[in-house]
C-alpha positions as CSV (number, residue, x, y, z in Angstrom):
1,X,-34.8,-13.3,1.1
2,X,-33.2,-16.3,2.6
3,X,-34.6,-19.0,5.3
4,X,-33.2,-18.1,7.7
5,X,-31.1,-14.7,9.3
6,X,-28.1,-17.7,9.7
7,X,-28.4,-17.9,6.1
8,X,-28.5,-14.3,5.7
9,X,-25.3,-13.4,7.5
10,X,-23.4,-16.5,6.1
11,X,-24.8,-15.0,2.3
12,X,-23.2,-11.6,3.3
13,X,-20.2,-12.8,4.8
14,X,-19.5,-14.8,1.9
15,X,-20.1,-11.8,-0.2
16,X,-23.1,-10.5,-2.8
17,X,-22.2,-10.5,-6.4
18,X,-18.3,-10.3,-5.8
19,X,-18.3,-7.3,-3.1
20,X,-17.1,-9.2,0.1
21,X,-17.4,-7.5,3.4
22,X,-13.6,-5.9,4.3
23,X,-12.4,-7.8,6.9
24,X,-12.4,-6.3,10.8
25,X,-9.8,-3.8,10.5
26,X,-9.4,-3.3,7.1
27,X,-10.5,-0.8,6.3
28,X,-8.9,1.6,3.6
29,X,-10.0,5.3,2.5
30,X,-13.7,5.0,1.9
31,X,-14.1,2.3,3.0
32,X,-16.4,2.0,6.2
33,X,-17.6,-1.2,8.5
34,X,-20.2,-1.3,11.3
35,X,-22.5,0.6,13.2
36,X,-20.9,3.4,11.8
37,X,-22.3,3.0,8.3
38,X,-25.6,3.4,9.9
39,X,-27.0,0.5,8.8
40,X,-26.2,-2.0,11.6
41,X,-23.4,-4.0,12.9
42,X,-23.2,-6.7,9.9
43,X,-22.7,-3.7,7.1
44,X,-20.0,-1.9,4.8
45,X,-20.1,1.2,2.4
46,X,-17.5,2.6,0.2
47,X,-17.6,5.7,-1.4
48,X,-15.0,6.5,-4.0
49,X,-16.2,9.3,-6.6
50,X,-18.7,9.5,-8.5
51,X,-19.5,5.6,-7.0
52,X,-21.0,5.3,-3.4
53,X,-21.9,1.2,-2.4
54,X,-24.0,-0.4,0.5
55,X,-24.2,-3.5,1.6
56,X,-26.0,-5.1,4.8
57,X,-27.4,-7.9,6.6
58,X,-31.1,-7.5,8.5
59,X,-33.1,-10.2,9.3
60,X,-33.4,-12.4,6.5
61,X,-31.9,-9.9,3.9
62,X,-28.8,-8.9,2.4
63,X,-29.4,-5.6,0.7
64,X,-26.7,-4.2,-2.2
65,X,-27.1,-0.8,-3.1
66,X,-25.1,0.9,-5.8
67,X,-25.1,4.5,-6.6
68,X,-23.9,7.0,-8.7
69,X,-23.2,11.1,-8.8
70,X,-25.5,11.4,-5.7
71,X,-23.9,13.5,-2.5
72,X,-23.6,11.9,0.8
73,X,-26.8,12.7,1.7
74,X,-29.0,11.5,-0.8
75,X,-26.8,8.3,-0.7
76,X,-27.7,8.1,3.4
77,X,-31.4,8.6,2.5
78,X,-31.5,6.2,0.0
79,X,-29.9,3.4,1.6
80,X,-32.1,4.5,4.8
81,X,-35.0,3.5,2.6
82,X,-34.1,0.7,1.3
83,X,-33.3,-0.4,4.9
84,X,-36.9,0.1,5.8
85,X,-38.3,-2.2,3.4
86,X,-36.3,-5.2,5.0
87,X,-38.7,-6.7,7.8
């Protein structure tokens, strides 16, 4: 949790524990940015087998979520959880 959500985004544009957001139309196979991770604008997943990542700004949060042998699915409904939890 950080101060403020300006600290937030800057924390998860600067990157969480080495996994740096790709940069606005970058985006190689797996990789995905944006609304269409599901998880809002400031957001990035990448899913390379068996390895599926998360990783979001809400409020003042940056979630990391890293998975492993689960199908797209369970990976969606997991990192919809988690993303419930950030108020």
């Amino acid at each position: 949790m950080f101060r403020d959500e300006g600290e937030a985004d800057r924390a998860w544009q600067s990157g969480v524990l080495g996994f740096v957001p790709p940069a606005p139309g970058e985006l190689p196979p797996g990789l995905n940015r944006g609304t269409g991770t599901g998880l809002g604008l400031s957001s990035w997943t990448y899913t390379r087998t068996p390895v599926q990542l998360a990783c979001w700004h809400k409020s003042v949060f940056v979630a990391l979520v890293v998975l492993t042998n689960l199908d797209a699915t369970a990976f969606k409904t997991a990192t919809a959880a988690v993303d419930a939890r950030l108020n």
